[in-house]
C-alpha positions as CSV (number, residue, x, y, z in Angstrom):
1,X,79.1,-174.3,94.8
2,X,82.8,-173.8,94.9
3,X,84.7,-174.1,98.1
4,X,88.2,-173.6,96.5
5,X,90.5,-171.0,97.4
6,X,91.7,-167.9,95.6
7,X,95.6,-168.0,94.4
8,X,96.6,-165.7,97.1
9,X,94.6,-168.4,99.5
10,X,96.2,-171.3,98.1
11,X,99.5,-169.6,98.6
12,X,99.1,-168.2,101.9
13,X,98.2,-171.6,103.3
14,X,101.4,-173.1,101.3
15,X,103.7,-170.6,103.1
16,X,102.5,-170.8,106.3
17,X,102.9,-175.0,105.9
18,X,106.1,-174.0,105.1
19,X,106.5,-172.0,108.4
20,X,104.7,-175.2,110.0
21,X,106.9,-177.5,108.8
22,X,110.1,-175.6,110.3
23,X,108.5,-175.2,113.8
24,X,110.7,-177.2,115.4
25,X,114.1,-175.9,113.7
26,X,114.0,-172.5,115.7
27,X,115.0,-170.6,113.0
28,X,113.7,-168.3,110.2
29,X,113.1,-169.4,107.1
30,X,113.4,-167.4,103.9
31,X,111.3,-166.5,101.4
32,X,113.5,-168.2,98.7
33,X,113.2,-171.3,100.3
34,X,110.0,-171.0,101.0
35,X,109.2,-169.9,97.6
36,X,110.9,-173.0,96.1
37,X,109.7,-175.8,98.7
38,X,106.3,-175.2,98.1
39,X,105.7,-174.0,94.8
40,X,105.1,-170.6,95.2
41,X,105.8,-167.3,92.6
42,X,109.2,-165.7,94.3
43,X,108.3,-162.0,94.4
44,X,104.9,-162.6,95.6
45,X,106.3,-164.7,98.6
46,X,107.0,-161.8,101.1
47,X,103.4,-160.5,100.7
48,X,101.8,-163.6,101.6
49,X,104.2,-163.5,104.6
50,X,103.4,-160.3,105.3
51,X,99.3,-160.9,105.4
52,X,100.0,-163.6,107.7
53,X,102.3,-161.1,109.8
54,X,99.5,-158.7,109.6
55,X,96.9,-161.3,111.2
56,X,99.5,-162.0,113.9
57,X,100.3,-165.2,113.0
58,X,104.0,-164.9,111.4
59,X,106.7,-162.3,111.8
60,X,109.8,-161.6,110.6
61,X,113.6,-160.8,111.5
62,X,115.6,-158.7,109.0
63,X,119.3,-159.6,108.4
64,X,121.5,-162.5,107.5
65,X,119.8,-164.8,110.1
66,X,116.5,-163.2,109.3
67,X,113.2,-164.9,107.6
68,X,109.9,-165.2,108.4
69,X,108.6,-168.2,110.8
70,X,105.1,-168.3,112.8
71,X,104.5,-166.0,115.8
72,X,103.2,-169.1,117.7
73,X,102.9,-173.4,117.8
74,X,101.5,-174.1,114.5
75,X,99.0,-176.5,116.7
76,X,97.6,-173.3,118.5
77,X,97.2,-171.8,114.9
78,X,93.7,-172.9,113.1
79,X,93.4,-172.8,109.5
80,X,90.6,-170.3,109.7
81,X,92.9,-168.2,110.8
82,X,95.3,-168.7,107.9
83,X,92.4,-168.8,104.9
84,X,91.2,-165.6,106.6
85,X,94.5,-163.7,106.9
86,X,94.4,-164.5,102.6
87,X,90.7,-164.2,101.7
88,X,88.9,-161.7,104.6
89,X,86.2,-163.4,106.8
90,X,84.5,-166.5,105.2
91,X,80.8,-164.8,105.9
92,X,78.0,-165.1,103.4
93,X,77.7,-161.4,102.1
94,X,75.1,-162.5,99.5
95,X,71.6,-164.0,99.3
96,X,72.2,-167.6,97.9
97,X,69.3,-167.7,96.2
98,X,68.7,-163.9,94.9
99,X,72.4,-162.8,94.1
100,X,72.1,-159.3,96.3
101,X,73.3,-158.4,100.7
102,X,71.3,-160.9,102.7
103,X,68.8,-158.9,104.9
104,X,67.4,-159.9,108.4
105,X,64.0,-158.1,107.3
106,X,63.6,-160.3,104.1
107,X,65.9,-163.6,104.1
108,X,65.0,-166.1,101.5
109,X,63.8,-169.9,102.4
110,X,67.1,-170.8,102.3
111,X,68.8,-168.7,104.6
112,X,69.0,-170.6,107.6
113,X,70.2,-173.7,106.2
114,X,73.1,-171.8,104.3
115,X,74.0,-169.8,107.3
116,X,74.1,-172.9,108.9
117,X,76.3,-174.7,106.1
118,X,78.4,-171.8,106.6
119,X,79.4,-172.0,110.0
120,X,79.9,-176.1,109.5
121,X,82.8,-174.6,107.2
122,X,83.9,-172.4,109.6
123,X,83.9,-174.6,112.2
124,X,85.5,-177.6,110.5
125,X,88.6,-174.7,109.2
126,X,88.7,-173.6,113.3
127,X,89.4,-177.1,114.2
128,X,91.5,-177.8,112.5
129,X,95.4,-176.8,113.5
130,X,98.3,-175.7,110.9
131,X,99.9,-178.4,112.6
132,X,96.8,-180.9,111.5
133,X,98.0,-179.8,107.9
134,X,101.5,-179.7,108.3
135,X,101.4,-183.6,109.4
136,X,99.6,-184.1,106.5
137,X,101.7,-182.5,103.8
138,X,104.7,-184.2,105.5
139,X,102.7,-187.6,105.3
140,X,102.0,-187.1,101.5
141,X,106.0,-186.0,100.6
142,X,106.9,-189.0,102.3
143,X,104.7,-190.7,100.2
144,X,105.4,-189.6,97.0
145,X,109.4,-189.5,97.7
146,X,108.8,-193.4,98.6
147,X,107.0,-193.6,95.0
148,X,109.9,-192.3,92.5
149,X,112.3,-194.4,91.6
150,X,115.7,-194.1,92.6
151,X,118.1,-191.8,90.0
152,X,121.2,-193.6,91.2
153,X,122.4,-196.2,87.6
154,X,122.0,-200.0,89.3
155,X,125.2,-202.0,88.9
């Protein structure tokens, strides 16, 4: 079983870290900064931002003070939310067992424990805040800056 996300997951959680991260600051960030702080390809950046705006979790403000930065506190903001506004509703569609829709009328012996496992996923993503993730990537740069040597020639 893989629980990884698509790239246009992966990305839209990067960007809306991004848009975690700045919370505080007020302001809009934009998507070249955004697109260079975390990674991301530069012209696919403002239609990642735009599937969170569309899910109501990120807008935007055109002009030279413009960008993009979240619609509300990345703590009131769960990852479902954000994996969903990339990938469409994490539901089983298909029968884990024989490939085709899952039907009420004729389930497999599996079905209830997968439906189950599925919600545990569910669950565990609505849980858990943008700002939950946020502190964490913070966390892990501070790490790794604390890890590379300093570039500055020793006397």
């Amino acid at each position: 079983m893989d629980l990884t996300l698509s790239s246009r997951g992966d990305y839209c959680v990067r960007a809306a870290i991004a848009l975690a991260v700045a919370w505080g600051s007020g302001g809009y960030r934009k998507a070249r900064e955004i697109s260079e702080e975390m990674a991301l390809p530069r012209a696919y950046v403002p239609e990642l931002l735009g599937l969170l705006a569309e899910a109501g979790l990120a807008e935007s403000k055109a002009g030279q003070a413009g960008g993009y930065r979240l619609a509300r506190d990345p703590g009131a903001v769960s990852l479902l939310e954000v994996v969903e506004a990339a990938e469409g509703p994490l539901v089983s569609r298909n029968c884990p067992l024989r490939g085709g829709p899952c039907r009420w009328e004729n389930v497999c012996a599996l079905h209830p424990t997968w439906a189950s496992a599925s919600e545990a996923v569910r669950s565990t993503l609505a849980a858990t805040s943008l700002a939950d993730v946020a502190s964490v990537d913070r966390a892990l740069a501070r790490r790794t800056r604390a890890r590379r040597p300093d570039p500055r020639p020793t006397a």
